[in-house]
BADO-700320 format. One record per residue: residue in three letters; chain; y, x, z of N, C-alpha, C in turn. Coordinates in pm, 1 decimal. Each point is the difference from the previous one (the first is absolute). Layout:
<pts>
PT|code|unit|nY|nX|nZ|caY|caX|caZ|cY|cX|cZ
PT|ALA|A|Y|X|Z|Y|X|Z|Y|X|Z
...
</pts>
This chain:
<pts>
PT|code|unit|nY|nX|nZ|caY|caX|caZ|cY|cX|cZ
PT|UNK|A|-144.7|4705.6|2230.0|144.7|-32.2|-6.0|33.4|-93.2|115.7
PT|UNK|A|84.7|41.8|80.1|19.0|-116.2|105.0|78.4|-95.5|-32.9
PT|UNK|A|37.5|-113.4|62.9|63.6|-105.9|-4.7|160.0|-27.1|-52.4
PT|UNK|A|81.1|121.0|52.6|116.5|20.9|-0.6|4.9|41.2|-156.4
PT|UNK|A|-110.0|110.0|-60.0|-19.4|5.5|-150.2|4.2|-75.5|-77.2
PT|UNK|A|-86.9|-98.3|6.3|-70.5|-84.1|-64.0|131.3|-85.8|-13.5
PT|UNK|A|52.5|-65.2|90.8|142.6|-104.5|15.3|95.8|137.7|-125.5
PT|UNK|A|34.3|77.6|56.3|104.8|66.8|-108.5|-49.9|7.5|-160.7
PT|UNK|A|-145.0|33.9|-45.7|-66.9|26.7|-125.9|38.4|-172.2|-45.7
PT|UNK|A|-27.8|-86.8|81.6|11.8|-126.4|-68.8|159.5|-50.9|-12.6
PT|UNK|A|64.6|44.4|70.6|161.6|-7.6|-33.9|97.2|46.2|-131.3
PT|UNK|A|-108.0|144.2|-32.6|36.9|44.9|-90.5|-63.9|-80.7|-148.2
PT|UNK|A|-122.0|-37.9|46.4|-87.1|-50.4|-140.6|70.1|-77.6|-93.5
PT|UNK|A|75.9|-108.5|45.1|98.6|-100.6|-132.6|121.2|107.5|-61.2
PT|UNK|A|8.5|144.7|39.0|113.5|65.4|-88.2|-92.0|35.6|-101.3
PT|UNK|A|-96.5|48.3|22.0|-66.8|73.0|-94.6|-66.4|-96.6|-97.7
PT|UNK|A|-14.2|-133.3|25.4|-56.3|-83.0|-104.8|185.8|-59.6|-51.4
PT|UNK|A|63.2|-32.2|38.1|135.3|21.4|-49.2|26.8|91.9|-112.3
PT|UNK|A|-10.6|154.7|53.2|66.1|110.2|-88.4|-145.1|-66.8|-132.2
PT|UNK|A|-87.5|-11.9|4.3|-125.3|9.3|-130.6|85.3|-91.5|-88.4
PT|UNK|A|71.1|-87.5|30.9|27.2|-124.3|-98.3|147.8|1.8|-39.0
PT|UNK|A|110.0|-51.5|95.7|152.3|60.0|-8.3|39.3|24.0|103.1
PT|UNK|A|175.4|7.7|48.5|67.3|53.7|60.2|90.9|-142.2|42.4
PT|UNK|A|18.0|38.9|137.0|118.5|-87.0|16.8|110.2|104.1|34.6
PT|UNK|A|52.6|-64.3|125.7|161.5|55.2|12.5|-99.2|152.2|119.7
PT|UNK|A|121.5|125.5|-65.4|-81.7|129.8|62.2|19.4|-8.4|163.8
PT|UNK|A|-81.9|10.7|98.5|-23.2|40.5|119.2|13.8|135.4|-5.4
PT|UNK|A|51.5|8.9|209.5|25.6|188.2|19.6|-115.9|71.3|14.5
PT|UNK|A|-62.4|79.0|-22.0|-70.6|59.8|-10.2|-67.4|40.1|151.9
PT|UNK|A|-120.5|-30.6|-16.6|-29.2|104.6|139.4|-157.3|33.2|-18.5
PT|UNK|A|-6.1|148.9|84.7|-109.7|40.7|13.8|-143.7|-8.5|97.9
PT|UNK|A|-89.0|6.5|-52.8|-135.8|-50.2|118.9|-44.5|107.8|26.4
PT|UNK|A|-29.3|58.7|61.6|-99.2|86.9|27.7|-78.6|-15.6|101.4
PT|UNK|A|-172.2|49.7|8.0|-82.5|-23.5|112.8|-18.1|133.0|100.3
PT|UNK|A|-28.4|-58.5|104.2|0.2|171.7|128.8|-187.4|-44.1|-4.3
PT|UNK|A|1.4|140.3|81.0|-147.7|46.5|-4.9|-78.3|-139.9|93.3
PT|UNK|A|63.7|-66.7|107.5|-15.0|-99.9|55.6|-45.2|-127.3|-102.4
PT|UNK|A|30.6|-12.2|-82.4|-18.7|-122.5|-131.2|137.2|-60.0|-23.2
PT|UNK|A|88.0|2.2|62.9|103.0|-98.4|41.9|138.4|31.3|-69.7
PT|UNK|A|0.2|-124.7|-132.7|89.6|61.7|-74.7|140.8|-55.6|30.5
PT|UNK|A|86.4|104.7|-24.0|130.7|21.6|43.1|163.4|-12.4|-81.8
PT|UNK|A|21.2|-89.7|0.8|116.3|-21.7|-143.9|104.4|141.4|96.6
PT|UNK|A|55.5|50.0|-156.8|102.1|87.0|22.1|105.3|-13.6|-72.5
PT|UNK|A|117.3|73.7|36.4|124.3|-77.9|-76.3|-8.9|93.8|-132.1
PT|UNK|A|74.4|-14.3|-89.1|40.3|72.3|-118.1|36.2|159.7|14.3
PT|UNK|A|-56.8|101.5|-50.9|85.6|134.9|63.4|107.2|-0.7|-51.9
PT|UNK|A|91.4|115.7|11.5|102.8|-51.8|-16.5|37.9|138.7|-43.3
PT|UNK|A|114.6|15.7|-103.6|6.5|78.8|-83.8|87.8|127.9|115.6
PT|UNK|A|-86.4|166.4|-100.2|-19.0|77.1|110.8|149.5|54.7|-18.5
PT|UNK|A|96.4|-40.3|-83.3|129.8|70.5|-37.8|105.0|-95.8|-12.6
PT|UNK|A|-20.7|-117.2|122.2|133.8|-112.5|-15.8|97.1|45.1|-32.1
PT|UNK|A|71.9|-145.5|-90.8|138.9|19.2|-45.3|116.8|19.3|89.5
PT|UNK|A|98.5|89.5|-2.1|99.0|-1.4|66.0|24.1|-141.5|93.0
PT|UNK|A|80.8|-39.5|84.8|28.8|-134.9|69.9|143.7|-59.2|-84.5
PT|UNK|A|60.8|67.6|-26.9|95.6|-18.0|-105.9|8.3|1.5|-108.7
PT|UNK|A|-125.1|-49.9|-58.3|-31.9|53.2|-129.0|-16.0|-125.3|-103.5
PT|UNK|A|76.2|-67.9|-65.0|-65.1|-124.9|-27.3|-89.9|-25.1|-109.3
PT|UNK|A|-80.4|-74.8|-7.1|-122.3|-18.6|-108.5|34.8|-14.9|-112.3
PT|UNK|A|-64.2|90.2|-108.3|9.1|-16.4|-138.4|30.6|-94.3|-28.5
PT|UNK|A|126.2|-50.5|-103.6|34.7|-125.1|-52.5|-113.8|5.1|-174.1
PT|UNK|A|-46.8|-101.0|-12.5|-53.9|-44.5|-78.4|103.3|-27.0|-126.9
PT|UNK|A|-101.3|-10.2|-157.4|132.0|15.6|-74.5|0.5|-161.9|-66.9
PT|UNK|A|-91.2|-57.9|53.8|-31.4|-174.2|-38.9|142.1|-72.3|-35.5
PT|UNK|A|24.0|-54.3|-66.7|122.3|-30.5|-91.4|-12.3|-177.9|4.4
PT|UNK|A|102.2|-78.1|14.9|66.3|-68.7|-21.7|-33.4|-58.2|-125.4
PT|UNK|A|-41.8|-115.8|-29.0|-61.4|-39.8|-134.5|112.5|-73.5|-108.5
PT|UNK|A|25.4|15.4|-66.6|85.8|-86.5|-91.5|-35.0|-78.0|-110.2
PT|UNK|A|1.8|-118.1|44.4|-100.3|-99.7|-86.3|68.2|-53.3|-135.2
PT|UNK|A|96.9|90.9|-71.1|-7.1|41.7|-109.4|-42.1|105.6|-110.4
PT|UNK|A|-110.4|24.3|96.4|-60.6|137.1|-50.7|-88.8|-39.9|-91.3
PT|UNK|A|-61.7|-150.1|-2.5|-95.9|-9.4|-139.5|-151.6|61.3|-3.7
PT|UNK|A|0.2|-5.7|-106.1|-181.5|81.1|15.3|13.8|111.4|13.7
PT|UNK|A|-123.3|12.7|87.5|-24.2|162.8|9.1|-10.2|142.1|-62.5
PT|UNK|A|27.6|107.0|64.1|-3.2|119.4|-113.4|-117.9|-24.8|-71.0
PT|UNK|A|2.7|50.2|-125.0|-90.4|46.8|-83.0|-78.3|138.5|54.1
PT|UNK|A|-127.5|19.3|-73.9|-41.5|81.2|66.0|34.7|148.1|-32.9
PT|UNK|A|94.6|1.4|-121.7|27.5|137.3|-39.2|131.7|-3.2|64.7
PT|UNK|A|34.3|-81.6|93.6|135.5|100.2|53.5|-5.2|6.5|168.8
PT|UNK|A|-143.4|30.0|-22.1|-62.3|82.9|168.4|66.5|-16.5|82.1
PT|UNK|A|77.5|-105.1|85.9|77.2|14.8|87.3|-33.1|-133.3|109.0
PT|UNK|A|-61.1|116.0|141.2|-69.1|-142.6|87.6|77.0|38.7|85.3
PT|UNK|A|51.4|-138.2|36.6|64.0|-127.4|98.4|-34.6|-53.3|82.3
PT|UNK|A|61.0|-3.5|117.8|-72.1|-109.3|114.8|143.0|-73.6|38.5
PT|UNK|A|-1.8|-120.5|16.8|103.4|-58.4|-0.8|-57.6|-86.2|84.2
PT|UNK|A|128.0|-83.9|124.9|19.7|-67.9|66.9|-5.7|-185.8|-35.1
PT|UNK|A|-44.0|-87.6|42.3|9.4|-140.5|-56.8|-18.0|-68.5|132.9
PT|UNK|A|57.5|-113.2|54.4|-52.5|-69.0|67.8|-69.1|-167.8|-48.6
PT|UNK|A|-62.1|-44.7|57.2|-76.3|-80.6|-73.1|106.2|-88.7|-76.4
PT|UNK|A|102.4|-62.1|9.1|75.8|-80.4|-62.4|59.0|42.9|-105.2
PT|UNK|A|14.1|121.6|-30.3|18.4|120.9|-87.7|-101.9|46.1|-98.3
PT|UNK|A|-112.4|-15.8|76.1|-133.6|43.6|-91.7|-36.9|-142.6|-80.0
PT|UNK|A|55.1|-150.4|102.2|-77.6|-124.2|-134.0|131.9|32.6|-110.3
PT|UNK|A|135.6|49.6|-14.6|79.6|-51.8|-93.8|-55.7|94.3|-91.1
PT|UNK|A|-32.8|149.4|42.1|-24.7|95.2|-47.9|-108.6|-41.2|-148.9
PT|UNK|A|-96.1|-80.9|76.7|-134.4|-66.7|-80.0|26.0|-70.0|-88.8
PT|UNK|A|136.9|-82.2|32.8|38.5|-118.9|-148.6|109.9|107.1|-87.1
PT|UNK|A|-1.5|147.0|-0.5|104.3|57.3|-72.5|-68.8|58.6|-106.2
PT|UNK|A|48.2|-72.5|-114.0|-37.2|32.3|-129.5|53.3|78.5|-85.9
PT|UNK|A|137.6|42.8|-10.5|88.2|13.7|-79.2|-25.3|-3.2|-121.5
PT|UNK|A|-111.3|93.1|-63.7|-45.0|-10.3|-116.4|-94.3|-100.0|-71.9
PT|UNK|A|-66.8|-50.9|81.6|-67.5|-120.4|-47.3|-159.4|77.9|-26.6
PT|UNK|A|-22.9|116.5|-20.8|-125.7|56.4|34.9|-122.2|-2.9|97.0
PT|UNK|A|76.5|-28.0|83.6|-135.8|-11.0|155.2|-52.1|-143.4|-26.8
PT|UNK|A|-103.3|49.8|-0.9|-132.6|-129.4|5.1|-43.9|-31.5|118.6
PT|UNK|A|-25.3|108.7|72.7|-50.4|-8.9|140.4|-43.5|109.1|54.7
PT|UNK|A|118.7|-29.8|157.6|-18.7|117.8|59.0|-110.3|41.7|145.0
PT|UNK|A|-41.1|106.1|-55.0|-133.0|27.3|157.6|88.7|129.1|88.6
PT|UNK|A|-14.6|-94.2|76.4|10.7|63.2|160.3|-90.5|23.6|92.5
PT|UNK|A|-18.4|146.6|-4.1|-106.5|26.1|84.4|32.8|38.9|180.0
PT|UNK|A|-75.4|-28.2|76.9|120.2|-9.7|166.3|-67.2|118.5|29.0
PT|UNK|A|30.2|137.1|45.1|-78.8|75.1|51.1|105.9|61.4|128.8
PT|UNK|A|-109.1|124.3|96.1|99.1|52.8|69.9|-51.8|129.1|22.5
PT|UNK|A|88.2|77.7|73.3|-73.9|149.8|15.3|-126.9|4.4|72.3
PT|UNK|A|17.1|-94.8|142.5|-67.0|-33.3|77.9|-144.7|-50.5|-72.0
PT|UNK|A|-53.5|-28.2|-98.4|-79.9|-52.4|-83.9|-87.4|32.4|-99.5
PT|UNK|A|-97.1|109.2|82.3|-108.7|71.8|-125.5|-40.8|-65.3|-117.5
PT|UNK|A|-55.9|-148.5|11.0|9.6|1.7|-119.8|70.9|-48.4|-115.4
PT|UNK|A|133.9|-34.7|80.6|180.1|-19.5|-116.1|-26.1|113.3|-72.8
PT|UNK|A|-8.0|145.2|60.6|27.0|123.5|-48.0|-115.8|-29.0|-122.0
PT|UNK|A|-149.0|-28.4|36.7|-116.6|75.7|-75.2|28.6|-51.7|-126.4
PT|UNK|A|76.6|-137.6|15.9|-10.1|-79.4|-115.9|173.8|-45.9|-59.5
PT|UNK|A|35.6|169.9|50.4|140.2|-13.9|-105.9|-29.3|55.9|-126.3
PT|UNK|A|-73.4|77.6|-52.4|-9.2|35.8|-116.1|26.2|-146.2|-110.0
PT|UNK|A|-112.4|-97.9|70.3|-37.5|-124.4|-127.8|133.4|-40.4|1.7
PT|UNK|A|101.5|15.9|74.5|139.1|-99.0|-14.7|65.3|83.2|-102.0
PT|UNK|A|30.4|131.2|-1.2|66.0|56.2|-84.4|-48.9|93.5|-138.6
PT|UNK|A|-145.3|-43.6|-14.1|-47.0|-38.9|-121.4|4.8|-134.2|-48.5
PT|UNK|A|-12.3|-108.7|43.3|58.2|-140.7|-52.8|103.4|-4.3|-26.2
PT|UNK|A|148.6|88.1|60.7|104.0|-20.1|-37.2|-1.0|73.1|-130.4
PT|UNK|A|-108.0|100.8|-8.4|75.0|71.4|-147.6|-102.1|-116.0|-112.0
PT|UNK|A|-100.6|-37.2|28.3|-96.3|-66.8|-84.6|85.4|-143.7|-59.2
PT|UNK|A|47.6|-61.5|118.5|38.4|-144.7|-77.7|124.7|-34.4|33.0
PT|UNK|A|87.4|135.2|24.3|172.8|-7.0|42.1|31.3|-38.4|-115.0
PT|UNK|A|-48.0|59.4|-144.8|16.7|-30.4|-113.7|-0.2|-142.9|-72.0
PT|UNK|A|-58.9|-24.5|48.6|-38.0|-157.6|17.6|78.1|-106.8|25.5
PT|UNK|A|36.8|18.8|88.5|86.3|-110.4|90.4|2.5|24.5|134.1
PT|UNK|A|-121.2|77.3|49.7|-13.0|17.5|183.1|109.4|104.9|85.7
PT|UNK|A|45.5|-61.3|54.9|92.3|44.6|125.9|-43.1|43.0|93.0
PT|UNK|A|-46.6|143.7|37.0|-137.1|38.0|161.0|121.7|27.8|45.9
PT|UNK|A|6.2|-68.4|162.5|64.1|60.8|81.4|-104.7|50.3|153.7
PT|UNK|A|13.8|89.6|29.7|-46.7|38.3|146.9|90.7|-40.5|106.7
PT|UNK|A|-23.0|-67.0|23.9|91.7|-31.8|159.9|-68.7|22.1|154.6
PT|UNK|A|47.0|96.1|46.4|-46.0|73.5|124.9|66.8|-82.6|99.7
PT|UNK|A|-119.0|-15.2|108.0|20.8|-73.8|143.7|-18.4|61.9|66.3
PT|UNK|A|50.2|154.8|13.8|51.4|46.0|80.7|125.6|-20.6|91.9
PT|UNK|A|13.3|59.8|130.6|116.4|-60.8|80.9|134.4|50.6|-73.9
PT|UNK|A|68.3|-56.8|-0.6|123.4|54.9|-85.4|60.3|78.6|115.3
PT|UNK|A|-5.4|-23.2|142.8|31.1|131.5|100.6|-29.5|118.8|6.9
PT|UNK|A|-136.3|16.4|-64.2|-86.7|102.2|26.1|42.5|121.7|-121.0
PT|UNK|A|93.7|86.9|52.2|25.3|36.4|-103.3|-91.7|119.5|-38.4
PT|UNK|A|-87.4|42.3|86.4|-99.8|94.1|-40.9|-142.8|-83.5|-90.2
PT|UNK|A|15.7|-131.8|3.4|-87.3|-29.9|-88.2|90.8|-45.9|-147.6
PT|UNK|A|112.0|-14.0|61.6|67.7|-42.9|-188.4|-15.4|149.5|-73.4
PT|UNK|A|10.0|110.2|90.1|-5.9|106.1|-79.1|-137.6|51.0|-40.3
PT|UNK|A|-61.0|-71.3|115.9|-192.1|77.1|-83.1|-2.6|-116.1|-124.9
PT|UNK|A|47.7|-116.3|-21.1|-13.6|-74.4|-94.7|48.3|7.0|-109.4
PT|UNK|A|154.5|99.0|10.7|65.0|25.9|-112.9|-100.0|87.4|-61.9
PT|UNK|A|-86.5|145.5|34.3|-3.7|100.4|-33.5|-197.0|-73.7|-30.1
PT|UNK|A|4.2|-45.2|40.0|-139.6|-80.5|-30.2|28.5|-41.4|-166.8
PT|UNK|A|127.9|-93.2|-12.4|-20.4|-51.0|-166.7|64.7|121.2|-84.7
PT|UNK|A|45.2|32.4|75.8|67.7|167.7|-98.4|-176.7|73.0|-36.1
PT|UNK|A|-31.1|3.5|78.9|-166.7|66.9|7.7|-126.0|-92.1|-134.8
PT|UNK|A|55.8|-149.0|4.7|-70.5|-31.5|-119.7|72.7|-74.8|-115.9
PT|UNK|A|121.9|64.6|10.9|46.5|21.2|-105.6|62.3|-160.9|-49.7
PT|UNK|A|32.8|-58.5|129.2|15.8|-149.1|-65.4|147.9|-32.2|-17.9
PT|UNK|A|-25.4|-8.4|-139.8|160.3|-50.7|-71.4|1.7|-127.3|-54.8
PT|UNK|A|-81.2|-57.7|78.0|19.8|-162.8|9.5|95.4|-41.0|154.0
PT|UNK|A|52.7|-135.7|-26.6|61.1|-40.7|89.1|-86.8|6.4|176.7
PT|UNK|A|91.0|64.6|72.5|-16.5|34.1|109.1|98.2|-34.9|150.2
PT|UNK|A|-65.8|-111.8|55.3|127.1|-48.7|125.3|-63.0|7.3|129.5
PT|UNK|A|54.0|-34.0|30.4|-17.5|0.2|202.1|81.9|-89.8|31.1
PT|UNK|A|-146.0|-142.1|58.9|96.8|-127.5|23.4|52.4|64.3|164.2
PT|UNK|A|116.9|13.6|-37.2|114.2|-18.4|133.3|-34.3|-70.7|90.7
PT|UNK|A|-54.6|-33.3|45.4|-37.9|-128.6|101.9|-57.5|54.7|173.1
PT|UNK|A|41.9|-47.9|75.3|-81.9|52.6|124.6|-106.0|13.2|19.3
PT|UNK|A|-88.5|121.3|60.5|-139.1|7.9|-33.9|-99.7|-106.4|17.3
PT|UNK|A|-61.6|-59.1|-77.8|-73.5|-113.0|29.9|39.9|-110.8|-63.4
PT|UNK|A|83.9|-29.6|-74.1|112.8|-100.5|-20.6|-54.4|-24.6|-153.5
PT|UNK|A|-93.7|86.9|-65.0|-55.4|42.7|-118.0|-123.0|-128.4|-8.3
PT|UNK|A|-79.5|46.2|63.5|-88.5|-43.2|5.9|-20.1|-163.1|23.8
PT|UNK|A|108.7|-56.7|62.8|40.0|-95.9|-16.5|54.2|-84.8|-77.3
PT|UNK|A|129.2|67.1|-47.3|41.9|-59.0|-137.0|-97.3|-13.0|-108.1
PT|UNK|A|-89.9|49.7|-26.4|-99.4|44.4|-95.9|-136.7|-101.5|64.6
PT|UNK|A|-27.3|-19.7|98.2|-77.5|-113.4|60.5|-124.3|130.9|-32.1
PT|UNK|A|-51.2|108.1|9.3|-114.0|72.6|37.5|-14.1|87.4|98.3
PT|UNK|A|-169.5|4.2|59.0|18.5|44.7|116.5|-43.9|156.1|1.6
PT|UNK|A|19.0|97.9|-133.2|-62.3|94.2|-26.6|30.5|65.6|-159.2
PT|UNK|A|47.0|125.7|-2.5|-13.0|28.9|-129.8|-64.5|156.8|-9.8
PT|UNK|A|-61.0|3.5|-128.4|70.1|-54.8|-117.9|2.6|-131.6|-80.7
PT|UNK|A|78.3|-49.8|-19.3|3.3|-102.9|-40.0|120.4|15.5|-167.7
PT|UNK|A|-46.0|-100.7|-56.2|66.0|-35.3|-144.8|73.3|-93.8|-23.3
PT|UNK|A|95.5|-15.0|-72.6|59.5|-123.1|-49.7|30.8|-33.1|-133.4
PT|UNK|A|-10.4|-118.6|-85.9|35.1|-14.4|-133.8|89.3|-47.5|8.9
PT|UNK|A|125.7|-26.3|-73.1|125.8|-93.6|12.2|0.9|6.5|-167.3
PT|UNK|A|61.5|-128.4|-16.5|56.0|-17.1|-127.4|123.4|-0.5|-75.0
PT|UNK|A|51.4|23.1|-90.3|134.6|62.6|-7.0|133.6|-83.9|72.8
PT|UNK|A|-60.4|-138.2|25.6|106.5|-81.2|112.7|-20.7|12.4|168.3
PT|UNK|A|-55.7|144.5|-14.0|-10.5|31.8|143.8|-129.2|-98.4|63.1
PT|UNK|A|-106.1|-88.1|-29.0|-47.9|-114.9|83.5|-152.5|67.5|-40.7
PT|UNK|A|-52.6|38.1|137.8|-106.2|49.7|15.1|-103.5|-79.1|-117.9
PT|UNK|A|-107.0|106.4|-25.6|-82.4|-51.1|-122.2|-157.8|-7.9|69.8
PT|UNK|A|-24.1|133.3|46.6|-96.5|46.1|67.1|-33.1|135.9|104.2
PT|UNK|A|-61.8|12.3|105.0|1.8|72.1|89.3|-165.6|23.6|13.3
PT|UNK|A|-14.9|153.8|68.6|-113.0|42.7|55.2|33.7|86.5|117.1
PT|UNK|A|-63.0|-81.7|84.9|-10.4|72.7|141.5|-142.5|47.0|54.5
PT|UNK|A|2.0|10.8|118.2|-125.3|24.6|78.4|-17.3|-97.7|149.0
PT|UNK|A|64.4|-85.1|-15.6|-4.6|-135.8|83.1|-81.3|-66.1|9.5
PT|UNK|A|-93.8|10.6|-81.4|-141.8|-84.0|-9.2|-119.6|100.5|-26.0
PT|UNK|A|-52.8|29.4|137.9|-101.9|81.7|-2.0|-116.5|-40.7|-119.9
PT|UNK|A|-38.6|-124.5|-63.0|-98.5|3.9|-119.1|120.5|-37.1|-153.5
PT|UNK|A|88.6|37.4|30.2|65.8|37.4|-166.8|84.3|106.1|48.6
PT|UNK|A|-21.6|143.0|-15.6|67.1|118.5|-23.6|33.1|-23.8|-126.0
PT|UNK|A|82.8|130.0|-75.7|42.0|52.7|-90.5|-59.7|87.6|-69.7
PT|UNK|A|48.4|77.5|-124.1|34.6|148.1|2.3|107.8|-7.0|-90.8
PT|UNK|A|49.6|128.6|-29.7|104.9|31.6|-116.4|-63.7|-29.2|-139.7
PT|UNK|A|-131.8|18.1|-25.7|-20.1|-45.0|-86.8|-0.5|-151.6|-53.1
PT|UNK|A|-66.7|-87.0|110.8|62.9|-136.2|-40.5|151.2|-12.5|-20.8
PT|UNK|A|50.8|33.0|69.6|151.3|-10.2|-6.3|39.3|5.4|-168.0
PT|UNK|A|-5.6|164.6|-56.7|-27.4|68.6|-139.1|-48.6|-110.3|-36.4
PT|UNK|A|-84.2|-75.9|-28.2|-89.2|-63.1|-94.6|69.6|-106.4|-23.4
PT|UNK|A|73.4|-87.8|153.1|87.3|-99.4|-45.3|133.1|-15.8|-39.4
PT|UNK|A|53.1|135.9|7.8|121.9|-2.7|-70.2|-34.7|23.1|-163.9
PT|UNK|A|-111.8|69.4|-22.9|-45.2|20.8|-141.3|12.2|-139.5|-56.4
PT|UNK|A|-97.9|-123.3|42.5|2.7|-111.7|-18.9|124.8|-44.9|-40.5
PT|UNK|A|75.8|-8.6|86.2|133.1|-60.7|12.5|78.4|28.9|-80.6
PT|UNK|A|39.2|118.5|-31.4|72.5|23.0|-116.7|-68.4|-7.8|-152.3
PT|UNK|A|-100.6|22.4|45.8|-74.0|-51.9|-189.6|-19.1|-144.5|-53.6
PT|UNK|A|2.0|-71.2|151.3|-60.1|-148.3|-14.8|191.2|-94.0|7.3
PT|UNK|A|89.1|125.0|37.2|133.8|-87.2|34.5|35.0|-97.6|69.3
PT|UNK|A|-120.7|17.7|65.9|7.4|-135.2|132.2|104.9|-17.0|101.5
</pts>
């Protein structure tokens, strides 16, 4: 491998120990390939073989406007998934809204399309919502995806349509990156507990390379929590 290799293989090495653990904000894509010489060669993205008209404007997304008298979330027998808009000042009032006096505490899970394993580990969110919605728990998914990007609000819509999640579902509004900040992590998936006055309880990230997660701890401590009423 010559030199010029070796410098590119090691450029690439921190994505790939990156993608093993979480995701940050998505980068453009590009391709490597090596010539018979050794000497590998970034290439741009191909590019689709049947472009859109030049006048043609991009699918509008059907992401909705949130109305923070909407209360708790659907139930799960009236199948109907939502992706709704919030910006962060919107999403803390959202957290202290009780109306009914039911929510004990709500989990917010941060995921994005951009984010293999948000996806691997959406199932556990919307089995917790049906397991301990009953309960008192409030699951919301909130996607940090770019709210510009409207080809990813739409792989994201058709993503929770795909697992079926009729738990609360938003997209913090915020400029790309703007997420991750408000939220103070440098990577998700990441979790959040809040308590029914909106004031964070507990969180799991991947910020500390010797305390990971999984969904199952997560599961185990909301089990706690609502049995112990803490």
């Amino acid at each position: 491998m010559t030199n010029l290799a070796r410098t590119a293989y090691a450029s690439l090495l921190p994505m790939f120990v990156l993608l093993s653990t979480g995701c940050t904000e998505p980068a453009p894509t590009v391709n490597v390939v090596a010539s018979s010489d050794d000497t590998i060669h970034p290439q741009p993205p191909a590019k689709s073989a049947t472009p859109a008209p030049a006048d043609s404007a991009p699918a509008k997304s059907t992401v909705q406007s949130v109305d923070l008298r909407a209360g708790a979330p659907a139930k799960p027998d009236e199948a109907a998934v939502e992706f709704k808009r919030m910006n962060y000042e919107e999403f803390q009032k959202f957290l202290a809204t009780n109306p009914d006096g039911k929510v004990k505490y709500t989990l917010v899970d941060a995921w994005g399309t951009f984010c293999g394993p948000c996806k691997e580990n959406f199932p556990h969110v919307v089995e917790m919502h049906h397991k301990f919605g009953p309960k008192g728990l409030r699951v919301v998914s909130l996607s940090f995806d770019d709210p510009e990007d409207e080809r990813a609000l739409k792989d994201a819509e058709a993503f929770l349509k795909s697992q079926n999640a009729v738990n609360t579902n938003l997209l913090l509004n915020e400029d790309n990156g703007v997420a991750y900040e408000k939220f103070n992590v440098n990577a998700i998936p990441a979790v959040f507990l809040f308590g029914p006055d909106g004031k964070e309880v507990k969180r799991f990230t991947l910020d500390d390379p010797n305390d990971q997660f999984t969904y199952a701890d997560v599961e185990k401590t909301i089990g706690n929590l609502l049995v112990d009423g803490k």
